[in-house]
N, C-alpha and C positions, 0 to 999 in steps of 0.2 A: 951533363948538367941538366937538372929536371926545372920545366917552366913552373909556373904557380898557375893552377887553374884561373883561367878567365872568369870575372865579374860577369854574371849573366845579366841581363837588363830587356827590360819589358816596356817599351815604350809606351805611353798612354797620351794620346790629344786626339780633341772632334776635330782638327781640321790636317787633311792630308800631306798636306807640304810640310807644315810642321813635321810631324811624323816621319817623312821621307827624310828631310833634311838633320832631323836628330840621329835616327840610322846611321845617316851617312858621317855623321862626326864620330860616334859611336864606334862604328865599324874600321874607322880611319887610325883606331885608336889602340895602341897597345895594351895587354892584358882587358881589354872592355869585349863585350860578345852580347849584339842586338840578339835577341830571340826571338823575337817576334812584338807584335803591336794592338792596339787596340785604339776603341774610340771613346769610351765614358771614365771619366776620373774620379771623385772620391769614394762612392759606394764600394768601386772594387777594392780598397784597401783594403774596408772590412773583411769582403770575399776574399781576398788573395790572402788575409793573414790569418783566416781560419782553414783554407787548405796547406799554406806552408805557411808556419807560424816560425818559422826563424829567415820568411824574406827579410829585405832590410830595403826600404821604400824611401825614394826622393821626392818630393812634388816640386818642381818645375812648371812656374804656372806663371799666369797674369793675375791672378784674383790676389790682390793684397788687402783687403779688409781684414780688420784682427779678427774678426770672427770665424771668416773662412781660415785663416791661419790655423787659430786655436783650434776647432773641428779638424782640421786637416792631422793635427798633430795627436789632438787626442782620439784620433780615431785609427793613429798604428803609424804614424808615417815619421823616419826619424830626424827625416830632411825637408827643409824647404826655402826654397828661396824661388826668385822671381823672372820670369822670362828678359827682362834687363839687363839679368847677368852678363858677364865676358862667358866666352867657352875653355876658360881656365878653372874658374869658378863653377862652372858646372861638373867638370871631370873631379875637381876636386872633393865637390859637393858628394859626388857618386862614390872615392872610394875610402872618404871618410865615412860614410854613414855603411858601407861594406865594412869599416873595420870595427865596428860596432859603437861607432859616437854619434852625435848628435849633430847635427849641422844647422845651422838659422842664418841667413844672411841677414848683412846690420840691419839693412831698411827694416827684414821680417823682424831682426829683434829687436829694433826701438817700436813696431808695431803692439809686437806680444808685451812690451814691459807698459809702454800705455793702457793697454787695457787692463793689464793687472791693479793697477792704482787708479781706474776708473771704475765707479759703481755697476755692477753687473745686473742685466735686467732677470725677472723671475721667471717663470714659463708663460706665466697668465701677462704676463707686461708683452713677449717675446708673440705671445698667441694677440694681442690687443693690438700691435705694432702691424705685423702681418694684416689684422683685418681694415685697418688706416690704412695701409699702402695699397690695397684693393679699391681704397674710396669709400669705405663704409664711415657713414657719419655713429654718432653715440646711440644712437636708435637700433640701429643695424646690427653692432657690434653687441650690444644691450641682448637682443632676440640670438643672436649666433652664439652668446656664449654661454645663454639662461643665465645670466646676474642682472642687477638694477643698471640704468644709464649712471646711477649714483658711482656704483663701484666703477663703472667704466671711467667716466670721469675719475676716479681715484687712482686707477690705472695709469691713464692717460697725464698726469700731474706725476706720477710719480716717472714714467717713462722721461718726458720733458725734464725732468729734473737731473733724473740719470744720463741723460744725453747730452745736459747741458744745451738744451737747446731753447726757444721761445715759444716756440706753436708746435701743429700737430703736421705743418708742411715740409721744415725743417727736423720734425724729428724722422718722418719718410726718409728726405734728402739721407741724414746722416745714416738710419739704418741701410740705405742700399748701398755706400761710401762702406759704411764697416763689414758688410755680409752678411747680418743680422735677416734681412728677408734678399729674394733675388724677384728680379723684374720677369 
């Protein structure tokens, strides 16, 4: 009787116990095979999916913002759900998206279906947002991005509006909540 090749898996997180201790579930785990580990998460998706373009990627994270979600996924990854998980859910997580489907835990997918039915901001709103959560007032923002305070202001009104939000302190709050900028 011939076994089924083992699921290789790559573990990826900055902090070491993390790490060690996913291994060790990993490794505890029939048909699963830790290969080795790392320390930086989404960049290497891209990386990893242009040297083997038929991995099949889980992310396993804490970052629940729809933004980070959406990036995560449109950028090659065919799983993901949230460090809150059970360790049922995550084995399962690993060998559905092995057998080529899709996996989103409910929190990620009531995450992703709100943002789909929320107004999405433009690059120039996404670049305007950014330089607000730096502290730059309309002035600043104005000279950083050569347009008028006018259009910054138009900017800034249209963000606030997409966010759902009242001011420009609240629209920070909500972008660093959805992933939109990071601290």
């Amino acid at each position: 009787m011939t076994s089924s090749p083992k699921i290789k898996v790559l573990v990826v997180d900055d902090h070491p116990m993390v790490r060690s201790g996913l291994i060790m579930i990993l490794d505890s785990e029939p048909g699963l095979e830790p290969i080795g580990e790392a320390k930086t998460g989404v960049e290497a998706i891209a990386a990893i999916l242009q040297d083997f373009p038929n991995a099949h990627i889980t992310i396993f994270t804490s970052y629940d913002g729809d933004e980070n979600i959406y990036q995560g996924l449109q950028t090659g990854a065919k799983g993901y759900l949230l460090k809150t998980a059970e360790r049922a859910e995550l084995l399962g997580a690993i060998r559905t998206v092995h057998a080529r489907q899709n996996y989103v835990s409910t929190s990620v997918g009531a995450k992703l279906a709100s943002r789909m039915n929320s107004p999405q901001l433009s690059k120039r709103e996404i670049e305007v947002l950014k330089l607000l959560a730096k502290g730059n007032g309309t002035q600043a923002i104005s000279a950083a991005l050569y347009v008028s305070e006018g259009t910054v202001k138009f900017h800034i009104t249209n963000i606030l509006h997409k966010l759902d939000v009242s001011d420009r302190t609240q629209a920070v709050v909500a972008a660093y909540q959805r992933g939109i900028v990071d601290i």
